[in-house]
C-alpha positions, 0 to 999 in steps of 0.5 A: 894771933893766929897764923895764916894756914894757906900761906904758900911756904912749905914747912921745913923738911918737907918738898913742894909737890909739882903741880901737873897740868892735864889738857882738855880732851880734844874736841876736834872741829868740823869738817865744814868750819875748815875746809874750803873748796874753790872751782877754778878755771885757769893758774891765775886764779889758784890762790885768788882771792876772787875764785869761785868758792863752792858751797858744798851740801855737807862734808861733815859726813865725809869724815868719820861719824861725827863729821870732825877731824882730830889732832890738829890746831888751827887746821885749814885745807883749801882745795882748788878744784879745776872746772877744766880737767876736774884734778884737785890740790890741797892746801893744808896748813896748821900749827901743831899736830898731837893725839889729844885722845881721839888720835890724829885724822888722815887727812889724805886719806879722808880727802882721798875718800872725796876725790879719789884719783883726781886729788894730787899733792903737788901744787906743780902738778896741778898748776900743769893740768891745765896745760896738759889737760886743757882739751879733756872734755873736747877728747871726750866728746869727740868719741861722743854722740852729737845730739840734734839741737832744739830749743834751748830757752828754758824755765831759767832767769836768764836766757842764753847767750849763745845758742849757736855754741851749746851743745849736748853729748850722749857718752857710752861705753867705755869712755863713761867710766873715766868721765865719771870718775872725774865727775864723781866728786862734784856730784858728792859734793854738790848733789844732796843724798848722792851716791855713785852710779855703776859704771861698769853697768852698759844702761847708764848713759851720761849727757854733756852739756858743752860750750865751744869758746871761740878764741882758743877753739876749746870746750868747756863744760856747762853742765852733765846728767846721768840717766839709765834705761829701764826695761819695761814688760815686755819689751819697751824701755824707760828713761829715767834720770839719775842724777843732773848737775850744772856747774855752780858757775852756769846755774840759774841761766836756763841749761838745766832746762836745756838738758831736760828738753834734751832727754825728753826728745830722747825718749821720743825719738827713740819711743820709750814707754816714758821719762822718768826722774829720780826724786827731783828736787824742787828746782828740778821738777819746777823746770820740768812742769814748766817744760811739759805745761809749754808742751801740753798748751801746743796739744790740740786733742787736749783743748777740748777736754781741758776746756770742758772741764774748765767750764764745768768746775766754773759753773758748779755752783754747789762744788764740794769734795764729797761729790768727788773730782773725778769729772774735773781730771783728764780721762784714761784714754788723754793720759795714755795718748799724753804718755804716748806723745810726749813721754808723760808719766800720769802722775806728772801729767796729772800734776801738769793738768791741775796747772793747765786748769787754773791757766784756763779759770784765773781770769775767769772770775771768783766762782771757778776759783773757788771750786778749783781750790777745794778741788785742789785741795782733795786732790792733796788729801788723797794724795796724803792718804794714798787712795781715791776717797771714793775707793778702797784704800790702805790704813796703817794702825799703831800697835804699842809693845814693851819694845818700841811702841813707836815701831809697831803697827800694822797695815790693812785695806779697808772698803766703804763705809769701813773706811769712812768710819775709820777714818772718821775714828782717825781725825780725832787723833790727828789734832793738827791734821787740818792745819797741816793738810792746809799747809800742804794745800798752800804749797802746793798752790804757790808752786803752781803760781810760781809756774804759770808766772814763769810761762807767762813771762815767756810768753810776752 
């Protein structure tokens, strides 16, 4: 019989090799998997459970290229971030520590990127700051500009509390680079596509959004907005805001729109060309039509215009995008007088206007509504391919090379009946251009009903 040959014993004479274990290239673990950050506003709630944990827009891209941090097993940092002075600790923990082929991450040195000199390593340290710091935000404001107060009911679900205790501050000068810098980390961590503004630069301007509390005669901070003053040829001003944040433990409560009103009385007091925002996200800029439809409702040049237009898109019975829409929109002289009065940019005013018409058709039967939604949506169609579609207007034309013919192309104008065959010639192209045109037709109405919803809700 024969023998078993994958028996385990050696031949005599002959050594047992050593079997020699090679370990899996570390993977590394990403940044948002473990890492948590908590808002904290006294001693008593570092190390709680039931503080306020902060869900930032991305850390991964704090941390080398691929976002992962290397080295470590069963790595975890806490970091307790204070709503009071805006020092930061952190709490790491993990078993082991090795180069597993991809080295070993600095930690503080990665974290220090985020925080910069707002992090400190001892837990004692940061427990006193809220001692020894308890007062910042009131000693920062005292060198501030108050501003006058006006209505602070916004496009929030809830109104505010206590009026009488908000108030709002302009900072500048040599104060503002020290409030930023303690302010910067939760602009990177809450603000998508943020990035750090000049403070040595004396245009910037920084605005408090603080509450007095009443027991210890404190303040605290509800919320801040960065804004920068542009000269406008040849010798006006724009204001435009940078960057807006209310802290995560006061949003949805109506300040936002607070420190929106704030900067729009700003740039009317001070008799600014206009105010500006800085790609609003949609939160933003619905708290920001909101604000300016209230406004433009109480403009009684704007009644007869608006109400004109209204009757006009209510009775056309035979209304189609190829007779244009030019009669429907506001003329240039109530566009510059908006702008003059209330500092209205005329393509926030436009958007406002289409707004201000479906107030004045919804109620008014099928016929109006009807007209209005193909109005609406040449309005989007000209916006999409950014020109007039009774004007002159650009074209972009792909050209395939050997080395991207994803990449090339090249843009000309074209007029009349050129850019009716064109674009003609370009639908056959664009398969699903129609159902993507209709998508942003749709969005665009459920923005507009979201508005008048919430003004309508104001109002009763």
């Amino acid at each position: 019989m024969g023998t078993n040959q994958n028996s385990t014993d050696s031949p005599p004479g002959q050594k047992k090799r050593r079997r020699v274990g090679f370990s899996d290239k570390d993977a590394g673990i990403e940044a948002n998997e473990c890492i948590s950050i908590y808002l904290v506003f006294s001693k008593d709630e570092v190390g709680s459970p039931k503080s306020f944990k902060i869900e930032p827009v991305d850390l991964n891209h704090f941390f080398e290229d691929d976002g992962k941090l290397y080295g470590y097993q069963s790595l975890k940092v806490v970091i307790w971030l204070s709503g009071i002075s805006f020092h930061a600790f952190a709490d790491i923990s993990y078993e082991s520590s090795s180069d597993g082929g991809k080295g070993v991450t600095d930690l503080k040195s990665s974290l220090s990127n985020i925080f910069a000199d707002n992090l400190v390593w001892s837990k004692d340290e940061f427990l006193q700051t809220f001692s020894t710091d308890c007062n910042y935000i009131k000693s920062v404001v005292s060198n501030a500009e108050l501003l006058p107060k006006n209505g602070l009911n916004g496009c929030g679900d809830n109104a505010l509390l206590d009026e009488s205790s908000v108030d709002i501050f302009r900072v500048r000068g040599t104060w503002l680079g020290d409030l930023y810098c303690r302010l910067v980390p939760l602009v990177l961590l809450l603000v998508d596509g943020s990035n750090p503004i000049d403070v040595t630069c004396p245009r910037w301007e920084i605005y408090l959004l603080t509450q007095r509390i009443q027991n210890d005669s404190s303040m605290s901070l509800l919320g801040f907005a960065a804004a920068y003053r542009f000269h406008k040829y040849p010798s006006s001003t724009r204001l435009r805001l940078g960057q807006i944040l209310i802290m995560p433990t006061y949003q949805r409560k109506g300040y936002g729109s607070h420190i929106l009103k704030a900067l729009n009385n700003v740039a009317i007091s001070e008799d600014m060309y206009d105010f500006t925002i800085e790609e609003p996200v949609d939160v933003i800029q619905h708290a920001r039509t909101c604000i300016d439809v209230e406004r433009l409702l109480t403009y009684v040049p704007l009644h007869d215009t608006l109400t004109g237009a209204a009757s006009r898109m209510r009775n056309d019975k035979n209304f189609s995008k190829e007779k244009g829409s030019s009669r429907y929109k506001p003329p240039a002289d109530i566009i510059e007088e908006v702008r003059k009065s209330f500092k209205i940019t005329k393509r926030q005013f436009l958007n406002c206007w289409e707004i201000l018409l479906y107030l004045k058709l919804v109620d008014q039967g099928e016929q109006g509504l009807e007209n209005y939604a193909t109005y609406l949506a040449n309005h989007v169609v000209n916006e999409v391919i950014g020109k007039e579609s009774e004007g002159a207007g650009k074209v972009v034309i792909d050209i395939p090379t050997e080395f991207d013919g994803d990449a090339s192309f090249f843009m000309c104008k074209v007029k009349g009946e050129q850019s009716s065959s064109f674009e003609k010639d370009e639908e056959c192209k664009g398969i699903n251009q129609e159902e993507n045109l209709r998508q942003l037709v749709d969005e665009r109405m459920k923005q507009i009903r979201a508005v008048v919803e919430k003004i309508s809700q104001k109002s009763k």
